[in-house]
N, C-alpha and C positions, 0 to 999 in steps of 0.2 A: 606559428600559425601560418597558414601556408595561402595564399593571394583569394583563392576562391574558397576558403573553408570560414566558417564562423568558429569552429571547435576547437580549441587550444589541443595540443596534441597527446594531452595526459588522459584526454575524456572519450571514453567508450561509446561508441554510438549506440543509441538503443535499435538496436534492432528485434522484435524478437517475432511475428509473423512470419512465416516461411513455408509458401509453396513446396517448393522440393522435400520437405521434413517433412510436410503434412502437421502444421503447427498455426497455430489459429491465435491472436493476441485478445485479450478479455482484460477492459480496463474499468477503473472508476475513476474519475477525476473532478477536483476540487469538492471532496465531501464537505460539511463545513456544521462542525457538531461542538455541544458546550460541553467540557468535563472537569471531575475535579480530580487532579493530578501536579503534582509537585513536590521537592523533596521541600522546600521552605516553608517555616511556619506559617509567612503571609499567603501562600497558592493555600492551604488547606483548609479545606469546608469550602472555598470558592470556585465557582464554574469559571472555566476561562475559554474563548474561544482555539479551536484545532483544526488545522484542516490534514485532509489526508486522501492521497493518491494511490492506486494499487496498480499495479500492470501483471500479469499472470501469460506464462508459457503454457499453452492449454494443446493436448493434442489430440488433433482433430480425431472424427468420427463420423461415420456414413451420417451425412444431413438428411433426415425424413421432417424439417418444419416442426417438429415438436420439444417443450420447455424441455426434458427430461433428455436428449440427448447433447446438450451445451450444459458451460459451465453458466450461469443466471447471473450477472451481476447483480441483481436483486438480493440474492442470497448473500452476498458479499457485503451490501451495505448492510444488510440486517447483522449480517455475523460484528462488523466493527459498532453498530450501534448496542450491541448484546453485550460487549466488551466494556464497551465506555460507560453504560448504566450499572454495570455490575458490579464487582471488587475496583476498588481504589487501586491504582498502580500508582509509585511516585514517579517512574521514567520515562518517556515519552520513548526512551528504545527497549522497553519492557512488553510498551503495548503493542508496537510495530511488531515483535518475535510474537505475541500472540496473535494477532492478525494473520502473518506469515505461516504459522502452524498450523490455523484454523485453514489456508486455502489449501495449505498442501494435504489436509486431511481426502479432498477432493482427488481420485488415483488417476484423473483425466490431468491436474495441475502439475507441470514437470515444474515448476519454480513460478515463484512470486517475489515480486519486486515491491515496498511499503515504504513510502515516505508518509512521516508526521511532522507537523511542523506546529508550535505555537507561536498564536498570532500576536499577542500581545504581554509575553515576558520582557521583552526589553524594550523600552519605548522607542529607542533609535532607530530600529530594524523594524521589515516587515513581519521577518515570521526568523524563527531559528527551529532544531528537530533535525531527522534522521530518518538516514534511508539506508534499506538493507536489501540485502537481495539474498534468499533462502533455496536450496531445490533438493530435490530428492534426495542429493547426494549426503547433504552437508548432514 
């Protein structure tokens, strides 16, 4: 780590806004929803608290001030709250790859970035979970 940096040298900066690209950044941060998800007998039938993060590569489009020409973060929460009331996942990187599917359904979304974390599987820790990064490509 080098005098003036905080970032060990293995970590990628997030960059993902970019003027020159014509690239617009659409985040959600610290969602914080109950679900029941676990592969262990004791997590199932129990809500447990999750929090979850999204960041999205979005490319821009002539801004005219109206919802229908951006990507809505609105949309976003509803879609991960749609996910977590709906089918039981037991993987916490199960529901992240559906979350990541669902933004890239979006043809404005060039990649989404999805961490999940649960808050309260280990008592030692704050939170443990998974973060991925999905794009058009993959």
């Amino acid at each position: 780590m080098t005098q003036n940096s905080n970032m060990s040298d293995n970590v990628t900066p997030l960059r993902i806004a970019d003027h020159a690209r014509a690239i617009r950044h659409v985040f959600v941060r610290d969602l914080l929803l109950q679900a029941d998800i676990g592969v262990y007998a004791h997590e199932k039938g129990l809500q447990q608290p999750l929090r979850f993060n999204v960041d999205l590569t979005v490319s821009e489009a002539a801004h005219s001030d109206e919802l229908a020409n951006v990507v809505c973060y609105e949309d976003v929460v509803n879609r991960i709250k749609a996910l977590v009331s709906g089918d039981r996942v037991n993987l916490v990187e199960t529901l992240a790859e559906k979350i990541a599917a669902g933004c890239l359904e979006d043809a404005r979304v060039l990649a989404a970035r999805v961490r999940v974390e649960k808050l309260a599987a280990i008592p030692e820790v704050a939170s443990v979970g998974v973060e991925i990064e999905r794009s058009r490509q993959d």
